[in-house]
VODODO-80220 format. One record per residue (C-alpha): residue number from 1; residue in three letters; x, y, z. Coordinates in Angstrom, 3 decimals. Each point is the difference from the previous one (the first is absolute). Layout:
ATOM pos code       px       py       pz
ATOM NUM  ALA        X        Y        Z
...
END
This chain:
ATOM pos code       px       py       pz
ATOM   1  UNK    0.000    0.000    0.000
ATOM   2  UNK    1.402    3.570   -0.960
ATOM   3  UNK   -1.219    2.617    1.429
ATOM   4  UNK   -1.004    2.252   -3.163
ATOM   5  UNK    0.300    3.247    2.288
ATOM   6  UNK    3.251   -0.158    1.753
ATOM   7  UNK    2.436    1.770   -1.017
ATOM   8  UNK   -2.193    3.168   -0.446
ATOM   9  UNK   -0.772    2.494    2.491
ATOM  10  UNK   -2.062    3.147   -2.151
ATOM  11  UNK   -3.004   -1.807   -1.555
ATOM  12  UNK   -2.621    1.430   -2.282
ATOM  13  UNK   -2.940   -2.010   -0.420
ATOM  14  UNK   -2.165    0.536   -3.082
ATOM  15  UNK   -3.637   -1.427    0.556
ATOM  16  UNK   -2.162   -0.772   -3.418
ATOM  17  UNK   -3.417    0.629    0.087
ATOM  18  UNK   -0.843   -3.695   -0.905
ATOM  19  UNK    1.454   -0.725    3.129
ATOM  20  UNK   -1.561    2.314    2.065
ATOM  21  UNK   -3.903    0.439   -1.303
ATOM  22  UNK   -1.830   -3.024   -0.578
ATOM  23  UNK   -0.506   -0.184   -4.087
ATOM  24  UNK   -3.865   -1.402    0.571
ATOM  25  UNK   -0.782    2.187    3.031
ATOM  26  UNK    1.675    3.346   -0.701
ATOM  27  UNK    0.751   -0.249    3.626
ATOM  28  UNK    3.229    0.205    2.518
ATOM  29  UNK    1.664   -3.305    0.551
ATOM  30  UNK    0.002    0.969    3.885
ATOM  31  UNK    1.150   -3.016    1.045
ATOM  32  UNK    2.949   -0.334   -2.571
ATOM  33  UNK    0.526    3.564    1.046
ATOM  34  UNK    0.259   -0.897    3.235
ATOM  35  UNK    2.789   -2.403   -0.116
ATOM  36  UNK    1.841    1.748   -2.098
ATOM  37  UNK   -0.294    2.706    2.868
ATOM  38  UNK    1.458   -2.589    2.316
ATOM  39  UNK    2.970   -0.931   -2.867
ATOM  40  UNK    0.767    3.962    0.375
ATOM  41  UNK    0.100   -0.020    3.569
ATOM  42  UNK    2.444   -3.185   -0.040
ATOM  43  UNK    1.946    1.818   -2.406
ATOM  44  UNK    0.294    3.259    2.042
ATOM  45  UNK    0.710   -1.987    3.713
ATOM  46  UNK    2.830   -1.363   -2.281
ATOM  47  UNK    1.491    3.453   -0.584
ATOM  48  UNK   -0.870    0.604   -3.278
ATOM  49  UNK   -1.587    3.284   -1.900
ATOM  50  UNK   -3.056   -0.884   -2.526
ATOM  51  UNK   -1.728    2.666   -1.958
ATOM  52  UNK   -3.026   -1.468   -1.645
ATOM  53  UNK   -1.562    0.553   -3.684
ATOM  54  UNK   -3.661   -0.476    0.188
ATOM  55  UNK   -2.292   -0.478   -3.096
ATOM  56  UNK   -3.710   -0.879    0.583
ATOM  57  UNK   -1.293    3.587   -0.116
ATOM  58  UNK   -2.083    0.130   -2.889
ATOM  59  UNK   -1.062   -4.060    0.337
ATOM  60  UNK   -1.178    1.241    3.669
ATOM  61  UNK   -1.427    3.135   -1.513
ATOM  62  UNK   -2.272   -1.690   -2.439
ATOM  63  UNK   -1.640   -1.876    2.550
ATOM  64  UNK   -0.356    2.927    2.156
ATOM  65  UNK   -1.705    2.079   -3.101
ATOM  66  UNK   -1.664   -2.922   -1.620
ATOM  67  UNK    1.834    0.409   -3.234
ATOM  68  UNK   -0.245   -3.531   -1.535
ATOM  69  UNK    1.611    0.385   -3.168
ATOM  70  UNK    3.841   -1.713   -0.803
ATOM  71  UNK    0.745    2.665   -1.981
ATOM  72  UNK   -0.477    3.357    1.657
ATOM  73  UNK    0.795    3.462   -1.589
ATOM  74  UNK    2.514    2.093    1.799
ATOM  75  UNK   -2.269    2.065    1.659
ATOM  76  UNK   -1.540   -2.680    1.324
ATOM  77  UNK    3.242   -1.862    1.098
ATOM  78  UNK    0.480    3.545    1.592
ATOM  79  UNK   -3.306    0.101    2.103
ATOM  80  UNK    0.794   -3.472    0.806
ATOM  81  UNK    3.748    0.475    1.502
ATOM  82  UNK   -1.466    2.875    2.089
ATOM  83  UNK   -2.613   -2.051    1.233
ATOM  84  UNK    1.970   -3.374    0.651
ATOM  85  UNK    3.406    1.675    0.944
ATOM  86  UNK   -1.849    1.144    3.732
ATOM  87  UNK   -1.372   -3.903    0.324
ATOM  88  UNK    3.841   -1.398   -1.118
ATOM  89  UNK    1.636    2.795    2.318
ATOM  90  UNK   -2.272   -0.877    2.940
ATOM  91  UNK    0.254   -3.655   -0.733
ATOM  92  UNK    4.112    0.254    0.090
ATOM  93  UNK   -0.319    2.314    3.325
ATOM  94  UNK   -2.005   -2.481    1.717
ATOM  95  UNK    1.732   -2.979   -0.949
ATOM  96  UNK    3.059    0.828    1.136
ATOM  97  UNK   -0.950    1.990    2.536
ATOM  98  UNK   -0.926   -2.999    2.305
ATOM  99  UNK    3.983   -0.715   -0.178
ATOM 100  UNK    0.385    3.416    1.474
ATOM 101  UNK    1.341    1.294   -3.648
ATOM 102  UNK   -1.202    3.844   -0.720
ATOM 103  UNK   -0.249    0.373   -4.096
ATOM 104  UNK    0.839    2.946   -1.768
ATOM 105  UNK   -1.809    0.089   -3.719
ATOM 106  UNK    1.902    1.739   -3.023
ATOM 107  UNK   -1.658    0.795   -3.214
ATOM 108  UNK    2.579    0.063   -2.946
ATOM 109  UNK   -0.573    1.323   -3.615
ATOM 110  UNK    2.697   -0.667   -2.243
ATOM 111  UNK    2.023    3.806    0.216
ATOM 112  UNK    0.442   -1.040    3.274
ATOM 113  UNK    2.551   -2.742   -0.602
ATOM 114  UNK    0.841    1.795   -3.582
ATOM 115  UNK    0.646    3.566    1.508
ATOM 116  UNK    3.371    0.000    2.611
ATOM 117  UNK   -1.516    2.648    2.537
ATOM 118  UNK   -3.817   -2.032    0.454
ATOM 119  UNK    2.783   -3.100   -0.268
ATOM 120  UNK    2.065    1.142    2.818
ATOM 121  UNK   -3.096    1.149    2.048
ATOM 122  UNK   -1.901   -2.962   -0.449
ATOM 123  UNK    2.804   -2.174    1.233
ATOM 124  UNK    0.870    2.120    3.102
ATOM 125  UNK   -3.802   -0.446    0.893
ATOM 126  UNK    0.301   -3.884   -0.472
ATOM 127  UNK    3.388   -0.057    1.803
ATOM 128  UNK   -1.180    1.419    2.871
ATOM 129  UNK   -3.343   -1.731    0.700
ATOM 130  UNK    2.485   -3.012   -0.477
ATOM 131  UNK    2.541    1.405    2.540
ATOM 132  UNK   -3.395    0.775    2.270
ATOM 133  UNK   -0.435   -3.911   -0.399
ATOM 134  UNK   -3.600    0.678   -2.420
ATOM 135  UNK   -0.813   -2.163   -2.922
ATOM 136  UNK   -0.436    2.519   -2.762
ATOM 137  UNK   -2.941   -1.419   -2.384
ATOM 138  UNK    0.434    1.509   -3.172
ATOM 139  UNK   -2.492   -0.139   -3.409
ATOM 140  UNK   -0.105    2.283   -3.403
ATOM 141  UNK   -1.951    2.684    0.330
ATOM 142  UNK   -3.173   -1.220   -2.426
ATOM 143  UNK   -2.080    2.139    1.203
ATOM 144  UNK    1.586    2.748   -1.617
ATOM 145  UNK    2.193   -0.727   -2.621
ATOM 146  UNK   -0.926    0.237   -3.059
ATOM 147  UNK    1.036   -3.307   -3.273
ATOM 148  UNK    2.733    1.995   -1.032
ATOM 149  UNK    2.034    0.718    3.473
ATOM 150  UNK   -0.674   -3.438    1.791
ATOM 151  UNK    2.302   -2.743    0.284
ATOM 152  UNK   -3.108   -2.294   -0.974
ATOM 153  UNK    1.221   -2.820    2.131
ATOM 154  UNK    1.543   -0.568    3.525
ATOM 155  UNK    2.652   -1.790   -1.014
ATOM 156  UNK    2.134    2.213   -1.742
ATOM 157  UNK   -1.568    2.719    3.131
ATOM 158  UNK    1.706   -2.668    2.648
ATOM 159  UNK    3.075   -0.492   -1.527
ATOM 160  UNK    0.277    3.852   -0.255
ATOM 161  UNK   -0.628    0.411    3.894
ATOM 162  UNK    2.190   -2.916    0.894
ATOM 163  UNK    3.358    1.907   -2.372
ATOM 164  UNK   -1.167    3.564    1.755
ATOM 165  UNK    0.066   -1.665    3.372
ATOM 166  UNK    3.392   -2.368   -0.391
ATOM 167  UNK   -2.339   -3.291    0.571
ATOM 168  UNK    2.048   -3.091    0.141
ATOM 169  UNK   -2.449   -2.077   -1.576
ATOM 170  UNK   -3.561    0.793   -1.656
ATOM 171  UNK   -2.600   -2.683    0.440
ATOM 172  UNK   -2.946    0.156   -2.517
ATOM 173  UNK   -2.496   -2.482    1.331
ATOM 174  UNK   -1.977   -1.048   -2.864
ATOM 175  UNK   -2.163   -2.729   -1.406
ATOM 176  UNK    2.777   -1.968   -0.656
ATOM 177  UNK    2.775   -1.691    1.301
ATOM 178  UNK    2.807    1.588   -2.168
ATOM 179  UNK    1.348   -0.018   -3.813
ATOM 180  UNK   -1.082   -2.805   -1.911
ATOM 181  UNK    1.938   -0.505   -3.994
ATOM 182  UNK   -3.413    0.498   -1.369
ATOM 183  UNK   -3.643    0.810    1.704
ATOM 184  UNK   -0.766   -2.907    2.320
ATOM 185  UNK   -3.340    0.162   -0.855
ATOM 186  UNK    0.491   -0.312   -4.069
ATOM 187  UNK    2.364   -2.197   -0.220
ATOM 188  UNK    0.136   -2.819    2.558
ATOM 189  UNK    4.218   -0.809   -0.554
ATOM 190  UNK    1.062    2.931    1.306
ATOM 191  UNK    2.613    0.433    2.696
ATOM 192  UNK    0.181    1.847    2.741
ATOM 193  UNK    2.803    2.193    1.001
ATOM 194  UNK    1.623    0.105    2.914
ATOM 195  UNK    2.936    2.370   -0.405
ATOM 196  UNK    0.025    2.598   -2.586
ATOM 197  UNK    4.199    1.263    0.239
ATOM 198  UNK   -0.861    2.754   -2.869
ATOM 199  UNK   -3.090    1.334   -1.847
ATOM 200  UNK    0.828   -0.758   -3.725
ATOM 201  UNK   -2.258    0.552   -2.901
ATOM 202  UNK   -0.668   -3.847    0.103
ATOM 203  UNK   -1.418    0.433    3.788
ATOM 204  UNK   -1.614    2.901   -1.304
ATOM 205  UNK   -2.016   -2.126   -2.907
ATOM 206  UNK   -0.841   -2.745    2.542
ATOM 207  UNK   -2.524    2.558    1.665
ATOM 208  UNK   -3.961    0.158   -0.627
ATOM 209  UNK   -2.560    2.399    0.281
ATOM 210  UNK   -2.612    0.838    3.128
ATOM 211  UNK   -1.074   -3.507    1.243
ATOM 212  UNK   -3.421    2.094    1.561
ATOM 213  UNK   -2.688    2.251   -0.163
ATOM 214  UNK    1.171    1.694    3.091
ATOM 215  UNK    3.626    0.285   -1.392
ATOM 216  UNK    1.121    2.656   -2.207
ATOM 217  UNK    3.923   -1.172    0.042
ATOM 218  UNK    0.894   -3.653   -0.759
ATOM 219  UNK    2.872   -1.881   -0.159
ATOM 220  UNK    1.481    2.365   -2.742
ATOM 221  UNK   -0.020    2.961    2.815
ATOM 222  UNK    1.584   -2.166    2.289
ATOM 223  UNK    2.754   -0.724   -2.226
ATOM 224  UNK    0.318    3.550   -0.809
ATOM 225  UNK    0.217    1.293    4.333
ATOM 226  UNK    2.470   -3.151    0.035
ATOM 227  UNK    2.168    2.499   -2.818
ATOM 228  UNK   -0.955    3.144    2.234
ATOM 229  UNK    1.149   -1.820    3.709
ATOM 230  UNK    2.786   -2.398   -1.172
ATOM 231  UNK    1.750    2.910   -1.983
ATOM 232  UNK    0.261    2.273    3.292
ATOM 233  UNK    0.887   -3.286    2.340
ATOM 234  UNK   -3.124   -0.598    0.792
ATOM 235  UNK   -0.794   -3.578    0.225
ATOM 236  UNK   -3.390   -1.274   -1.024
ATOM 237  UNK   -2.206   -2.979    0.866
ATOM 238  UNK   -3.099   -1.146   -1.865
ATOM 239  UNK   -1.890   -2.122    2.688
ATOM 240  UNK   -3.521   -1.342    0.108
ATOM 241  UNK   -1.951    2.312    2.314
ATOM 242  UNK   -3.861   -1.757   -0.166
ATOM 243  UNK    0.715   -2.476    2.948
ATOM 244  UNK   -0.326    1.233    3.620
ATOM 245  UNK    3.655    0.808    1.368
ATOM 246  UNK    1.546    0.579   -3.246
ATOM 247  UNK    2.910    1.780    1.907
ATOM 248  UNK    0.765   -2.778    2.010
ATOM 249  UNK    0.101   -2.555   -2.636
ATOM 250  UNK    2.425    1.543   -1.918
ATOM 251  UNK    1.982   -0.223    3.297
ATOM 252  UNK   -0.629   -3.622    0.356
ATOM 253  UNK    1.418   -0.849   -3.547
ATOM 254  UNK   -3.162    0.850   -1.477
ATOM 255  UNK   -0.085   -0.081   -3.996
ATOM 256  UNK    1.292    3.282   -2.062
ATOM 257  UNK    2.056    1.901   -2.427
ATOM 258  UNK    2.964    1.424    1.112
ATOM 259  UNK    1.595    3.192   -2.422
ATOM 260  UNK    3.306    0.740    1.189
ATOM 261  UNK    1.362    4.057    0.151
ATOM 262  UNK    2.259    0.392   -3.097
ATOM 263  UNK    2.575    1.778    2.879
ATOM 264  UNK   -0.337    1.691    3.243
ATOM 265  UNK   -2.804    2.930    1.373
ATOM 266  UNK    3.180    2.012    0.529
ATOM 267  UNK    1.677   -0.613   -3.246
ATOM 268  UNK   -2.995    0.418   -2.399
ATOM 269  UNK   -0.208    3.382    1.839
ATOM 270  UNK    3.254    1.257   -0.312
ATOM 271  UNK   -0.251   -1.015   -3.837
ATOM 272  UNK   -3.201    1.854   -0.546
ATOM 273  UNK    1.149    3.091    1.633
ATOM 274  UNK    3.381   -0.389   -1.644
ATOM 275  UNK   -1.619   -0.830   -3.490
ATOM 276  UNK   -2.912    1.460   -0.296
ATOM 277  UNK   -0.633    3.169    2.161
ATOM 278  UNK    0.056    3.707   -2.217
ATOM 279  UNK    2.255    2.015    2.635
ATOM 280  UNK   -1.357    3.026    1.343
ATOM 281  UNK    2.424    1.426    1.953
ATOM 282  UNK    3.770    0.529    1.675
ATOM 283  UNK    1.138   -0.386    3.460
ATOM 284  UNK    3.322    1.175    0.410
ATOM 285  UNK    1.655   -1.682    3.375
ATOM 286  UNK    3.140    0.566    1.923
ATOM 287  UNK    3.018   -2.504   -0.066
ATOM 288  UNK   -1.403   -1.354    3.653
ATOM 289  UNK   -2.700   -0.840   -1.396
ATOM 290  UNK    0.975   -1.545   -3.145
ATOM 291  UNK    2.064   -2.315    2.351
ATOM 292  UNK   -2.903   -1.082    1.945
ATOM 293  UNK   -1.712   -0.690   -3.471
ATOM 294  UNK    2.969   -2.412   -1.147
ATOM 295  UNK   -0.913   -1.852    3.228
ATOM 296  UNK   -3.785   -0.321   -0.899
ATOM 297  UNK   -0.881    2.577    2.108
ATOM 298  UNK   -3.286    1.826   -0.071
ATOM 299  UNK    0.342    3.796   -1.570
ATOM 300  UNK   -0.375    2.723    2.885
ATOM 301  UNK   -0.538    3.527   -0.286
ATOM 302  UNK    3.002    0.585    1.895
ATOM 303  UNK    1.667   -0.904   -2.565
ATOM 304  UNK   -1.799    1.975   -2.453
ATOM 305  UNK    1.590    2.912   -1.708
ATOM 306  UNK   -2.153    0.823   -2.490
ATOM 307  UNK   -3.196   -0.641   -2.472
ATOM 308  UNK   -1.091    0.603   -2.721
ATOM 309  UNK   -2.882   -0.925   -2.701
ATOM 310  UNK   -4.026   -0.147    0.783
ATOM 311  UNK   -0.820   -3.279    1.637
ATOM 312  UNK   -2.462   -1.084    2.404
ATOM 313  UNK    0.021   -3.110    2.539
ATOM 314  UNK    0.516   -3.097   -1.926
ATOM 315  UNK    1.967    1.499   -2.606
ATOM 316  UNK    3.319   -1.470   -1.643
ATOM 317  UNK    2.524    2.296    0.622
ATOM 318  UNK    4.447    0.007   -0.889
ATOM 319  UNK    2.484    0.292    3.407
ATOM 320  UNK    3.064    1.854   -1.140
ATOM 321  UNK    2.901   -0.224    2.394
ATOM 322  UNK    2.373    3.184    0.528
ATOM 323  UNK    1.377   -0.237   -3.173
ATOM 324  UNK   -3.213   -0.141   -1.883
ATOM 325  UNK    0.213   -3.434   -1.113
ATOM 326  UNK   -3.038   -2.064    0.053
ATOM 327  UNK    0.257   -2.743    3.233
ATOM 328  UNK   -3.309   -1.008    0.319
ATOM 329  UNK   -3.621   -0.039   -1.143
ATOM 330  UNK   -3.451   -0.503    1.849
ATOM 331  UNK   -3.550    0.868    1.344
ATOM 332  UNK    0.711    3.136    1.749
ATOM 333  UNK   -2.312    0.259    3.035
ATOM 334  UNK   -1.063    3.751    0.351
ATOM 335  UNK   -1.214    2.214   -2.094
ATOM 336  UNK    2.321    3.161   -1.768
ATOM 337  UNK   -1.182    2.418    2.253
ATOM 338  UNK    0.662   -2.236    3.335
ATOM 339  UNK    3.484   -1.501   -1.412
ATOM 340  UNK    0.708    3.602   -0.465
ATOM 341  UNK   -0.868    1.191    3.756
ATOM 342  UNK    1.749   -2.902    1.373
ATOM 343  UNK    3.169   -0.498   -1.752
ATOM 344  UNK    3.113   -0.029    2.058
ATOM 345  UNK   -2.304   -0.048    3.547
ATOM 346  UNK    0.200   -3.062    2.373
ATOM 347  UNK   -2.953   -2.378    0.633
ATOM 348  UNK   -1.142    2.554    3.129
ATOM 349  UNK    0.065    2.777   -2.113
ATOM 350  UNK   -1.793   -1.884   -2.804
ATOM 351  UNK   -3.002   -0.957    2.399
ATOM 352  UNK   -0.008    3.407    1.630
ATOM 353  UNK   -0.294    1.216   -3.800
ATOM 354  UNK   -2.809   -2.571   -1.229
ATOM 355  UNK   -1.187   -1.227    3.212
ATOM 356  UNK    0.025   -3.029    2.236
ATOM 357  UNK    0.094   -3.091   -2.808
ATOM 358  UNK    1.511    1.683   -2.693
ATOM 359  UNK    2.103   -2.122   -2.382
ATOM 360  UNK    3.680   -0.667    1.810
ATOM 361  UNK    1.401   -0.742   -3.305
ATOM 362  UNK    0.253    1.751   -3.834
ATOM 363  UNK    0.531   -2.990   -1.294
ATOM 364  UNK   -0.758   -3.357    1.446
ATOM 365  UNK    2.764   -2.621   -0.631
ATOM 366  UNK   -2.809   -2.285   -0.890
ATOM 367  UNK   -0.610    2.355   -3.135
ATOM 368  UNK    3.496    0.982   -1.035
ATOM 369  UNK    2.041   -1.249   -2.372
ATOM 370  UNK    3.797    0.639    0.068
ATOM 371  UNK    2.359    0.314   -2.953
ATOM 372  UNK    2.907   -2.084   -0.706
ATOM 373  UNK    1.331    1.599   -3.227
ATOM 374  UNK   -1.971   -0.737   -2.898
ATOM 375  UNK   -1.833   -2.981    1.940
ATOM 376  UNK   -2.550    0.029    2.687
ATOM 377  UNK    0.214   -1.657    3.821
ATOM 378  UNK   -2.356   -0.708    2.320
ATOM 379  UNK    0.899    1.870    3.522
END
């Protein structure tokens, strides 16, 4: 027996809403719901963080409105996430709220995880209800968003969240138990998949369509969040998630599909910022600090000489050492206007100038890149 779950300690759980709502009913599973509240609590008395991505909305919703059609038009789909996102919220409270676990619910439109400001906000907002030991229960926003701005499925949404958060491992609890070559239920020879080491496009042409009426992803999405998680170093699991204590039976060896990160959380970030980040500004440090840089040290204001350039939090911005060379690159972590005011001060004089829990750092080490020459290393 392996224990599916072990080595990971930053879980987020992606619930389908075939899984959830009954198909025949339109109603909550409550007592599937409820065991997989218990799984969570397990999970948390075991140390670990879990953020969860809840569909069922709009199944819940239809019920709720009596809207009986498979095929609704957006602004019905709308009127039905408004309704059925108060039942699912309340449901998720309640639920895990006999384990003593306060929820925190997040609404995300696709800008949000697009757009690095709502990015960096949305994560410091799921960071801390984590740090506050809350299970943040997270959904699109359906109610709202319109075909052309929605991310359509919560798939691709989850693996999103888990990236922006630094998940270990995303779990998408589905219908089925994991990959098959070919859709089980077409063509009875296929095999399933235990460990996927890389997403290729032969993986990618072994995926189906929606297997339900309740589903708007399939296993196509899947395959395509595996791309979105595994490329950051963010594993993924494709579990089956209809049977009470799905949780615990992937702990107990249970049945799944394992994708494997293509490399580290920390080194698929210092690539993207490295690689793919427009720069929007210059922070010109002193040699102290371009020392304590070297070392994988976090930038300071102290050691701050100058700026220059517009940027705002979240930003990708050049460190130039003394003799204006470019040392580093990151995500700097104030705004022009505060880097400005604080540059050269001490972390007293920073708080007394932004107030009590005020960034301590410019830079964070954990989103800095330094420069070796013409190559790029990891601090």
């Amino acid at each position: 027996m392996v224990n599916a779950l072990a080595p990971y300690r930053r879980l987020t759980i992606k619930i389908g809403s075939a899984t959830i709502v009954d198909g025949t009913t339109g109603r909550l599973r409550t007592e599937w719901l409820a065991a997989l509240a218990e799984d969570i609590a397990a999970l948390k008395a075991e140390g670990r963080s879990v953020v969860v991505v809840s569909s069922g909305a709009i199944a819940l919703g239809r019920g709720i409105l009596g809207l009986d059609a498979v095929s609704l038009p957006l602004e019905q789909q709308q009127a039905a996430a408004s309704a059925g996102q108060i039942a699912l919220s309340q449901a998720w409270a309640e639920s895990l709220g006999r384990h003593n676990i306060v929820t925190g619910q997040i609404l995300i439109t696709p800008n949000i995880t697009e757009e690095r400001r709502y990015f960096l906000n949305a994560r410091t907002t799921i960071s801390t209800l984590l740090t506050l030991g809350a299970v943040p229960i997270i959904n699109e926003n359906d109610s709202v968003a319109t075909a052309e701005i929605r991310y359509g499925d919560n798939d691709r949404l989850s693996a999103r969240v888990a990236t922006m958060i630094e998940a270990d491992c995303l779990i998408l609890l589905s219908d089925i138990d994991g990959l098959y070559t070919a859709p089980p239920a077409r063509d009875p020879s296929a095999r399933h998949l235990p460990l996927v080491p890389q997403i290729t496009s032969e993986i990618e042409a072994m995926a189906g369509g929606a297997a339900s009426h309740l589903s708007r992803g399939g296993m196509t999405t899947k395959v395509e969040a595996g791309k979105i998680a595994t490329q950051a170093g963010t594993a993924m699991i494709i579990a089956k998630g209809t049977e009470l204590h799905p949780l615990r039976a992937l702990a107990e060896g249970g049945r799944h599909t394992l994708f494997a990160a293509s490399e580290s959380r920390a080194q698929a970030r210092k690539r993207w910022i490295m690689g793919t980040l427009e720069l929007s500004g210059q922070i010109h440090v002193d040699a102290g600090a371009a020392k304590a840089l070297m070392l994988g040290k976090s930038l300071l204001p102290i050691g701050v000489t100058s700026v220059k350039g517009e940027f705002v939090r979240g930003d990708a911005v050049a460190v130039l050492d003394p003799d204006g060379r470019e040392i580093a690159r990151g995500l700097v972590g104030l705004d022009r206007e505060e880097a400005d005011l604080v540059k050269g001060k001490n972390s007293k004089r920073v708080s007394d100038l932004l107030g009590l829990g005020a960034r301590a750092e410019l830079v964070h080490r954990d989103n800095l890149v330094v420069l070796m020459g013409p190559e790029a290393r990891a601090t």
